[in-house]
VEXFI-477024 format. One record per residue (C-alpha): residue in one letter; x, y, z. Coordinates in steps of 0.25 Angstrom, whole numbers, plus 2048, in hexadecimal, padded with zeros to 3 digits. Last residue first. Layout:
AXYZ
...
This chain:
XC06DC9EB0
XC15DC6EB0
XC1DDD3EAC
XC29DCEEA2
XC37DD4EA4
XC41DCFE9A
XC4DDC7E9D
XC5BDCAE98
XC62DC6E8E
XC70DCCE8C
XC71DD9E84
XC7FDDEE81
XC80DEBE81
XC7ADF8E77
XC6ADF6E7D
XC70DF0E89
XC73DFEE8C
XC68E06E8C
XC61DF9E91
XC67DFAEA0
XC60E0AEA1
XC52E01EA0
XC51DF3E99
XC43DF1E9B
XC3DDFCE90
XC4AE01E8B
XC4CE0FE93
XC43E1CE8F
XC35E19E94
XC3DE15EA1
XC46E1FEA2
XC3BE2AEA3
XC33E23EAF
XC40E25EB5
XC40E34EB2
XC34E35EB7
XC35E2DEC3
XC43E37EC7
XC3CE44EC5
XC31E43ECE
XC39E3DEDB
XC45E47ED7
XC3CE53ED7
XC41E57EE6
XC4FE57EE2
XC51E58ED4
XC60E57ED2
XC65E51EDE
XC5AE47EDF
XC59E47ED0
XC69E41ED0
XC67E38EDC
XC5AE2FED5
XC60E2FEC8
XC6AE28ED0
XC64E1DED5
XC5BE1AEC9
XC68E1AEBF
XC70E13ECA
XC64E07ECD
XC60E05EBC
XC6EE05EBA
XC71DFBEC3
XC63DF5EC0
XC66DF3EB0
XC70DEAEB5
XC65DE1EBA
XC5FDE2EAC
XC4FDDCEB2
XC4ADEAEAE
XC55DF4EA9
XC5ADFFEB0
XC4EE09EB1
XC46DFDEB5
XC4CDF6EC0
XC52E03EC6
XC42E09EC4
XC3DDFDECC
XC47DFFED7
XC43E0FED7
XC35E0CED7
XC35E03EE3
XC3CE0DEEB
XC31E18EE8
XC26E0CEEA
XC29E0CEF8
XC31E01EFF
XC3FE06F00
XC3FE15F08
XC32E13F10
XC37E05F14
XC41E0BF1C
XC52E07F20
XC5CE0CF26
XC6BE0AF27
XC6AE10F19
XC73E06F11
XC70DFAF1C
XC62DFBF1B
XC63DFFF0A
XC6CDF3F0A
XC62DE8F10
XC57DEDF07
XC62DECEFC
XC63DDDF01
XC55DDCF00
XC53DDDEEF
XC5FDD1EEF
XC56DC9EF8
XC48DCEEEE
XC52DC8EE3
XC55DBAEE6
XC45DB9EEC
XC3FDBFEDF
XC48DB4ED5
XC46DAAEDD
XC36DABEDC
XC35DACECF
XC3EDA1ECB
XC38D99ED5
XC28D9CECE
XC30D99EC1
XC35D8CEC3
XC39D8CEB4
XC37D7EEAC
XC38D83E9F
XC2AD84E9C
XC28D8FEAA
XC33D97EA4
XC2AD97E97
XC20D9AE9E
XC26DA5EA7
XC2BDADE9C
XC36DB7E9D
XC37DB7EAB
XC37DAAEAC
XC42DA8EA3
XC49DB4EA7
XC4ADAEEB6
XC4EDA0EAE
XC5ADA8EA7
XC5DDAEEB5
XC5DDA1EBA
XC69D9CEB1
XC6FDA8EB2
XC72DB5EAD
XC65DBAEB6
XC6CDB5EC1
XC7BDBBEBE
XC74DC9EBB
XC6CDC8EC8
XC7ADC6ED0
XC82DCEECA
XC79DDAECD
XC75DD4ED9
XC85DD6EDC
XC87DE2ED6
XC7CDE9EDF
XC81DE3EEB
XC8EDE8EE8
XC89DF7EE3
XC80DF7EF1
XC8EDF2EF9
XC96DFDEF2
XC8CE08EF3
XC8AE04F03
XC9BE04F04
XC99E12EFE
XC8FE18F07
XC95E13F13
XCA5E18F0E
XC9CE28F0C
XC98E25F1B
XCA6E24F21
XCA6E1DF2F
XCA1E10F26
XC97E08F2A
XC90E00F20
XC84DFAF1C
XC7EE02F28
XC77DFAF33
XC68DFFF32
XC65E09F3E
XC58E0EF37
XC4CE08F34
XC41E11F2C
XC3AE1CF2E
XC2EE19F25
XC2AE0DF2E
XC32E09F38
XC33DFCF33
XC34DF2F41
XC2ADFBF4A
XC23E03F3C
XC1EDF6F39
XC11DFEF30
XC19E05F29
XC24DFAF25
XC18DF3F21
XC15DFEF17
XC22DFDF11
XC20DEEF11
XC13DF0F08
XC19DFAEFF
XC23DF1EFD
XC1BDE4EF9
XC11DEDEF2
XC19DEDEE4
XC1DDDEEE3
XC0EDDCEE5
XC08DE6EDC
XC14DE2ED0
XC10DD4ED2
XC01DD6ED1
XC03DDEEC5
XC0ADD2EBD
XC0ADC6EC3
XC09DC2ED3
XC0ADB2ED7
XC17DAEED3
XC21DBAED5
XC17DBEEE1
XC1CDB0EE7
XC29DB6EEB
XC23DC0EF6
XC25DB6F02
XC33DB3EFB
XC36DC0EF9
XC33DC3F08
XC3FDB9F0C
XC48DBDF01
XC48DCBF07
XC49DC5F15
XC53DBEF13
XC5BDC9F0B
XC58DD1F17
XC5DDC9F20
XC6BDC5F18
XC6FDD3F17
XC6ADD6F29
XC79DCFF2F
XC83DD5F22
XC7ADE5F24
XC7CDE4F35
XC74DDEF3F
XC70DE7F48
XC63DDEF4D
XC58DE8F4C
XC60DF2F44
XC65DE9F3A
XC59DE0F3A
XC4FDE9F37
XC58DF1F2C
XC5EDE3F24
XC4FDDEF22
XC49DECF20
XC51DEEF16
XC50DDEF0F
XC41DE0F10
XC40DEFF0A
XC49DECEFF
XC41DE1EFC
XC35DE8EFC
XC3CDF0EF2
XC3BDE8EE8
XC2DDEBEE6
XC29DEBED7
XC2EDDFED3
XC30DDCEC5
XC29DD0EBF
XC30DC3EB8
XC35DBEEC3
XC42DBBEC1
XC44DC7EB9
XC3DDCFEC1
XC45DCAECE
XC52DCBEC7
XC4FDD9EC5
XC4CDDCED2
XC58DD7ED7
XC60DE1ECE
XC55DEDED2
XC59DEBEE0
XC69DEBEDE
XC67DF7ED5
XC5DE02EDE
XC68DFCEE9
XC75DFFEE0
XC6FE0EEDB
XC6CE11EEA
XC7BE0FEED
XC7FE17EE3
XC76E23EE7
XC7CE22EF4
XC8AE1FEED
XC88E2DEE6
XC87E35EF2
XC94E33EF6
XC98E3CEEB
XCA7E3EEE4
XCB0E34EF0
XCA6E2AEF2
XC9EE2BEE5
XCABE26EDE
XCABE19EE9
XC9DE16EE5
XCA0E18ED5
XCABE0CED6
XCA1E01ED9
XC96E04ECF
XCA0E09EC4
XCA9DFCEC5
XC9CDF3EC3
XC97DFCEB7
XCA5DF9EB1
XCA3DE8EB4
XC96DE9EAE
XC9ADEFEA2
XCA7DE6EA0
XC9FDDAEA1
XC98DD2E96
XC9FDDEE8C
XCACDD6E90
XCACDCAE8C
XCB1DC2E99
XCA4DB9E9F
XCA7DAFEA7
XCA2DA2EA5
XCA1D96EB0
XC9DD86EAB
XC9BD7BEB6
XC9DD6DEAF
XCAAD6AEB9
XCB0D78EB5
XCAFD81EAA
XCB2D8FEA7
XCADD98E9D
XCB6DA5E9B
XCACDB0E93
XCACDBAE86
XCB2DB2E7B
XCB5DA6E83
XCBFD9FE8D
XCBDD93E91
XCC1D8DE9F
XCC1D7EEA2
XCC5D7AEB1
XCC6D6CEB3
């Protein structure tokens, strides 16, 4: 028999032992649920007022959707990555060389280069266990640069600094301003989806392990935590969802080159989206990725050629100023309801 309670702020429902809850009150979700609209109504504003914008959009959802990943992984972990990017590269390079080699389309090449991303984290995984501190950061921190110089030296299958082109577009529309916006809806999709996603897990029953281990290994390790597999877990789930924006960018651009994704310059913007909008918040990187994004846009067309001094200063400027971890999120979970969530500790 089907048993339903309804509460102060949420319907409980039960079923044979099994227990659902849904939450009603509405401060748990009206904010969210706004911010929702905004995202999927501004890319059809943008069509008609300036096409530009949904490129800028576009860029905002993948700085977003790699900095939310990225976050699971430091808080699973316990220590940020400093080379998410080599993800992207894998899972681009993935969709690009199989696209244009075997003309299989962005459906045939998605679950390739989610493979393939899972398949070199893997090989990588035990960095989370063996490496601490500096050593970690080094190694995380070389991994791109050395498969940007391998991309160098296979210039037959790479092409070097050129690039691939000929990638299978996302899509193919005879209009090109309709192929922008069906890219800035899918970005904002995949980006609302590991949103919900990464919120859900660090909500549950795991995520209260990851936070444990996080938090204080010892103590994880007394309980009867697994922690080597908790570690390892959570860098393989989220280098697979790093790879799918590798696969995106392919598919985006219809081209793809390590030069433009594996530098340290990419790097920096990834870290700075997870920094300036709140480290481990993952909705701190939605703001983090638009506020990054499109900074970005408005000194390129203000400043011009002084862009790449003028926007690290100003960034280095927002992160004395913002609540130390918290970021551009913590402004306003200072006045909000504050749930717990788990602090970041470097291991040494």
């Amino acid at each position: 028999m089907v048993d339903i309670e309804v509460k102060r702020d949420r319907v409980v429902l039960r079923y044979k032992g099994r227990k659902w809850d849904w939450t009603i009150e509405p401060r748990y979700w009206r904010n969210t649920i706004f911010w929702t609209c905004v995202l999927l109504v501004f890319p059809a504003i943008s069509y008609f007022v300036s096409p530009g914008l949904m490129n800028t959009m576009v860029s905002a959802n993948i700085y977003a959707a790699i900095a939310i990943p990225l976050s699971l992984m430091t808080v699973g972990t316990g220590r940020i990555n400093f080379g998410p990017n080599f993800y992207v590269g894998i899972g681009g390079y993935t969709a690009a060389l199989l696209s244009i080699h075997l003309g299989w389309g962005p459906l045939a090449t998605l679950p390739f280069a989610v493979i393939f991303s899972v398949v070199a984290a893997v090989l990588f995984s035990p960095l989370v266990i063996v490496a601490r501190g500096l050593y970690y950061v080094l190694l995380t921190l070389l991994l791109p640069l050395v498969f940007l110089e391998v991309t160098f030296i296979y210039t037959g299958i790479f092409k070097g600094d050129v690039g691939l082109f000929g990638v299978d577009l996302l899509v193919q529309f005879d209009n090109v301003k309709l192929n922008f916006l069906a890219a800035a809806y899918i970005s904002a999709g995949i980006m609302l989806i590991y949103l919900w996603v990464v919120n859900k897990v660090l909500k549950s029953r795991y995520g209260l392990i990851m936070a444990t281990v996080n938090d204080d290994e010892e103590v994880a390790h007394g309980i009867g935590v697994h922690i080597s597999k908790v570690k390892i877990i959570s860098f393989v789930c989220a280098a697979g969802m790093i790879g799918v924006m590798g696969w995106f960018l392919a598919h985006y651009l219809g081209t793809f080159a390590g030069i433009t994704y594996l530098p340290m310059t990419y790097m920096l913007k990834i870290l700075l989206v997870f920094m300036v909008g709140g480290r481990a918040q993952v909705f701190g990187c939605v703001t983090g990725g638009y506020f990054i994004a499109f900074l970005e846009m408005i000194l390129i067309r203000t400043m011009g050629s002084f862009q790449p001094v003028a926007f690290p200063i100003i960034l280095l400027i927002l992160l004395f100023l913002l609540p130390r971890g918290e970021g551009l999120f913590g402004l306003y979970r200072k006045r909000h309801y504050r749930e717990y969530m788990p602090t970041i500790h470097v291991r040494r």
